[in-house]
KOLBANU-299661 format. One line per field, with one value per residue (C-alpha): residue number from 1; residue in one letter; x, y, z. Coordinates in Angstrom, 2 decimals. Example, Ala and Ser with C-alpha at 12.3 -4.5 7.8 and 13.67 -1.06 7.14 Angstrom:
<vexlos>
k = [1,2] $
r = [a,s] $
xx = [12.30,13.67] $
yy = [-4.50,-1.06] $
zz = [7.80,7.14] $
</vexlos>
This chain:
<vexlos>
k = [1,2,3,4,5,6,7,8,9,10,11,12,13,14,15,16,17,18,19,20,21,22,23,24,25,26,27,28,29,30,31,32,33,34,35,36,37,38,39,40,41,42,43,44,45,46,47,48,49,50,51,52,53,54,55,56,57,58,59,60,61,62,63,64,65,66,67,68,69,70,71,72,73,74,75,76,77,78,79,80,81,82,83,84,85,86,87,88,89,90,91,92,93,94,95,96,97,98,99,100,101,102,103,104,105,106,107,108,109,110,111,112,113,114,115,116,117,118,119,120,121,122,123,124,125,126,127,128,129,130,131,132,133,134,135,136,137,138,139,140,141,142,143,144,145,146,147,148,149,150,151,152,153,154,155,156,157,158,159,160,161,162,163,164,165,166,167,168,169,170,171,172,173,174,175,176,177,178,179,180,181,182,183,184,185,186,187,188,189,190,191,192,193,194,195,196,197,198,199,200,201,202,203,204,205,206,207,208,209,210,211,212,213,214,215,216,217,218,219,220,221,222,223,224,225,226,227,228,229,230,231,232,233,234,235,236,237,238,239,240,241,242,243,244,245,246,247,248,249,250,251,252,253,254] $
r = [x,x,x,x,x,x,x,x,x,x,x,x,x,x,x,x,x,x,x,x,x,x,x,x,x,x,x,x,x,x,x,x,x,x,x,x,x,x,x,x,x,x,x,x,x,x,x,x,x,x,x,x,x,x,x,x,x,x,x,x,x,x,x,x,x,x,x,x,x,x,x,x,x,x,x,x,x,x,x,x,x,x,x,x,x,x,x,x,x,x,x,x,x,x,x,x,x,x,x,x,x,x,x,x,x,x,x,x,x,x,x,x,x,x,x,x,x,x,x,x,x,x,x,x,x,x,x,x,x,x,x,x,x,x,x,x,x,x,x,x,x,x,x,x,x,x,x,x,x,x,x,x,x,x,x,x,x,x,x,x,x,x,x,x,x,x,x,x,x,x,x,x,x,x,x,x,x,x,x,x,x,x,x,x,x,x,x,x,x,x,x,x,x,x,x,x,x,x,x,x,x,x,x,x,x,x,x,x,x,x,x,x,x,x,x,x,x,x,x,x,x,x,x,x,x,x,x,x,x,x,x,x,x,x,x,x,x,x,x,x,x,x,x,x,x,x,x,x,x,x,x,x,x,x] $
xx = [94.82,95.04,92.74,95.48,94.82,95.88,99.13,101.08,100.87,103.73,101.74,98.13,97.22,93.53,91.29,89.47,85.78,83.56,86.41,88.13,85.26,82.15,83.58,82.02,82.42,84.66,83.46,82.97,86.46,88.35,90.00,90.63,91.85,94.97,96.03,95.89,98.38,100.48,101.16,102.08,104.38,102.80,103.28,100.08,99.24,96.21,95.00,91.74,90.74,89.86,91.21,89.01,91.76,95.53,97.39,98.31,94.63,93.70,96.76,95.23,91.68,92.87,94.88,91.82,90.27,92.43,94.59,97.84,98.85,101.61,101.11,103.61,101.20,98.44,98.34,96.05,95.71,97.78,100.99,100.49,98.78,102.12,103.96,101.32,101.17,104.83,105.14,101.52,98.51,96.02,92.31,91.18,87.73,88.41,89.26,92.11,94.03,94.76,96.51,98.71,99.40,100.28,102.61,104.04,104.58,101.75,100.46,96.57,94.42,90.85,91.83,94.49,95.16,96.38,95.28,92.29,91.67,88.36,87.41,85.09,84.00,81.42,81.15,81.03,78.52,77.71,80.52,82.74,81.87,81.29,85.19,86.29,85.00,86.08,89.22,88.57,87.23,90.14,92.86,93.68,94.64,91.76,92.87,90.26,91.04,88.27,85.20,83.15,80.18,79.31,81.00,80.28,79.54,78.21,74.92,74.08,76.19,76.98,77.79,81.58,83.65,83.05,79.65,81.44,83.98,81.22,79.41,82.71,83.02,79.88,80.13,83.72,83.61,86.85,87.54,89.08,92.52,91.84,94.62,93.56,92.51,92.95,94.75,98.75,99.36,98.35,99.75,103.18,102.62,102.63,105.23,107.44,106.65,108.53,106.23,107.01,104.13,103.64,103.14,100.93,96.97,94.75,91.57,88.64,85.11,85.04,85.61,88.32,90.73,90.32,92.02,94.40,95.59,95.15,97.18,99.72,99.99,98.69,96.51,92.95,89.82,86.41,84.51,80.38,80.48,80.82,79.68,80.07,77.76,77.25,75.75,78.71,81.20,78.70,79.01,82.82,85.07,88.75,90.43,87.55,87.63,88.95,90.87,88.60,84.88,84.72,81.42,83.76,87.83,87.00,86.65,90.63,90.93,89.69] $
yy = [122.45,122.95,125.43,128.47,127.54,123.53,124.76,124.97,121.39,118.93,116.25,114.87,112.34,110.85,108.44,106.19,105.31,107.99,110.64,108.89,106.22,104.55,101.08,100.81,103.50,106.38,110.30,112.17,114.14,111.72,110.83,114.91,115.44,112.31,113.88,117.26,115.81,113.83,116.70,118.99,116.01,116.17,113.10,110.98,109.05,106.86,106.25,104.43,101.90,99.77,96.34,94.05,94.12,93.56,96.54,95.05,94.52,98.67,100.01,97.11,98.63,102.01,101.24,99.39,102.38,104.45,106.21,104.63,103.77,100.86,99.21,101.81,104.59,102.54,102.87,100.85,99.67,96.82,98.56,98.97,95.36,93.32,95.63,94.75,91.53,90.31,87.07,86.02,83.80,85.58,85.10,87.50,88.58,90.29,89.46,90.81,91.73,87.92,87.74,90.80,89.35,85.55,87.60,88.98,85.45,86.46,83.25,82.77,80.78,79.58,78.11,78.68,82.90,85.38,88.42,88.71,91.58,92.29,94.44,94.19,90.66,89.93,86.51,87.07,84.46,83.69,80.87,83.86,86.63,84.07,82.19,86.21,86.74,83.87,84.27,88.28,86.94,84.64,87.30,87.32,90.99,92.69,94.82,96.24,98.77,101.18,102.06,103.74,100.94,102.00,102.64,103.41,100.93,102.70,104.21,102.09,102.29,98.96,97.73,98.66,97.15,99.13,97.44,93.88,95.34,96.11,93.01,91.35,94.69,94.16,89.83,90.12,93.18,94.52,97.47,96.92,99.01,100.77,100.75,102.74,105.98,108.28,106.47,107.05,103.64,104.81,108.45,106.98,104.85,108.35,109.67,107.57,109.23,111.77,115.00,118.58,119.47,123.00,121.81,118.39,118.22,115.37,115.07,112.49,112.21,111.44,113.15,110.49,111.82,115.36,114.56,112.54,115.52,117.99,116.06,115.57,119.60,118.93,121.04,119.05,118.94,117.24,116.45,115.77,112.63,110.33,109.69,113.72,115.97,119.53,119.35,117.59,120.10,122.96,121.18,120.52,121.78,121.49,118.63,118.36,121.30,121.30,123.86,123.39,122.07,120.57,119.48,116.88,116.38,117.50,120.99,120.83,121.86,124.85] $
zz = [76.12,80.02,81.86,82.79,86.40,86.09,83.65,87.05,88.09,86.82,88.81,88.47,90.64,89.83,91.43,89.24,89.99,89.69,88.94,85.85,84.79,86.24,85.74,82.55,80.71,80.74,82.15,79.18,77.98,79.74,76.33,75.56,79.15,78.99,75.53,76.69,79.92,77.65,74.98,77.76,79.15,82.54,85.17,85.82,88.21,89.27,93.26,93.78,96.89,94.44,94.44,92.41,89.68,89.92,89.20,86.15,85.06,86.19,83.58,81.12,81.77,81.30,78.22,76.64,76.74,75.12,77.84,78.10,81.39,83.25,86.55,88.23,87.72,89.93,93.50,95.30,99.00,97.62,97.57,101.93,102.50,100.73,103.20,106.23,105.58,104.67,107.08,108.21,106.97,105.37,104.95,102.12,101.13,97.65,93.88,92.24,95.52,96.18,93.11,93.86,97.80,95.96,93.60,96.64,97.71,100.89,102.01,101.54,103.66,104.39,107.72,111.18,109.53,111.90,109.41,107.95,104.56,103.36,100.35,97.57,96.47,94.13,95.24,98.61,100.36,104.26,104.94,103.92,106.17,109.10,108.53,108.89,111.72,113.45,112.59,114.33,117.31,117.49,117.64,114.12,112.77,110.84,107.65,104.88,101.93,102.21,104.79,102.13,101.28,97.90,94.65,91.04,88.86,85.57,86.41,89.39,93.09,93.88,97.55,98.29,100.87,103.98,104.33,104.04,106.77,108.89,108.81,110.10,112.75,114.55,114.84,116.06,117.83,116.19,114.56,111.22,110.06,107.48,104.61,101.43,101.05,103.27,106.20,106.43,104.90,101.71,101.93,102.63,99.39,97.63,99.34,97.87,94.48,95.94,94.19,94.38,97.04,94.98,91.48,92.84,92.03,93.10,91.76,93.45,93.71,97.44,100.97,101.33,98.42,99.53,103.12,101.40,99.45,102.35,104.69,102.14,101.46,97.83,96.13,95.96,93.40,94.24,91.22,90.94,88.60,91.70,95.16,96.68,96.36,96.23,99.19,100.18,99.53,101.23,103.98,103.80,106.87,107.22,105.77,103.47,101.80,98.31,96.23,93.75,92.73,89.35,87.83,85.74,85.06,81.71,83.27,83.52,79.99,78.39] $
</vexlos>
């Protein structure tokens, strides 16, 4: 069952790498956790940077290992770039993300775009970052999900898209927009779920999900199975300060 102080919230909104998984395998009593949400019919949500995958392919992810989930309980920096984007020719460094702009009928290109979107890409090579930052220097509009430039990748950090974004930052001498997590693009995406404020708990591994709550009037919980640190949340002033300090997300039942 719920921890008495978590009963309260109708709403859990989690992020994904490092909080709910490390890519490859799930945080222990992640399993427990879902069934403990689910029996007490609470609303769940997912909110993660991450675009590698579709949406489609995160609730597939989740579902394959064993926590039910659709693509409407994903938001990802997608959700903002289809609305961003709507109209122009787009030059994408990413994976999964291009599939979820083409579904959007987005037009991508590898020459004459007026916006360029980075993010994570496994496959990233030279000719890639150097067509970007043409295309910067050239007046074209520079978008990426996330500044962070590491993430969780089972028990290694792996480089994220921030250090990509950089790369393109310092040869065009733009600063890119930042989309995801916590930048109002993506707070307006959850918004639109339209949660009680009061009965709302997000729960992240990251600085960046802690502001996003805080600036959104939710309640807030930093957990140590990811990037922060305890350190991290010593050293934690005003929008960065969580509610609460969880070692894991299975510390939200009892």
């Amino acid at each position: 069952m719920l921890a008495r102080r978590f009963k309260k919230y109708d709403n859990f909104l989690f992020d994904l790498d490092g909080t709910v998984w490390k890519w490859t395998k799930l945080i222990p009593g992640a399993i427990r956790l879902f069934q403990a949400l689910k029996r007490e019919n609470k609303n769940i949500y997912f909110f993660t940077n991450n675009v590698i995958l579709t949406r489609e392919s995160f609730a597939r992810k989740l579902s394959n290992f064993g926590i039910n989930a659709t693509e409407t309980q994903i938001l990802n920096p997608s959700l903002p770039a289809i609305d961003l984007l709507q109209g122009n020719k787009v030059f994408v460094i990413g994976e999964g993300i291009i599939t979820d702009l083409k579904k959007a009928r987005i037009k991508i290109v590898s020459s004459n775009a007026d916006a360029v979107f980075v993010s994570t890409d496994r496959h990233v090579d030279y000719n890639k970052l150097e067509k970007a930052s043409d295309f910067v220097r050239n007046g074209a509009e520079f978008y990426t999900n996330a500044k962070g430039g590491k993430w969780v990748y089972g028990d290694k950090i792996r480089v994220g898209a921030g250090a990509l974004t950089k790369a393109i930052e310092e040869a065009s001498d733009k600063e890119a927009i930042v989309i995801g997590k916590p930048s109002y693009h993506m707070a307006k995406k959850i918004q639109e779920l339209g949660l009680d404020k009061s009965k709302t708990l997000i729960i992240g591994d990251e600085m960046t999900d802690i502001i996003i709550g805080n600036r959104l009037k939710f309640d807030t919980a930093l957990v140590l199975t990811g990037i922060a640190t305890k350190k991290d949340y010593n050293d934690s002033k005003g929008l960065n300060i969580p509610k609460y300090l969880l070692n894991s997300i299975s510390d939200i039942i009892s």
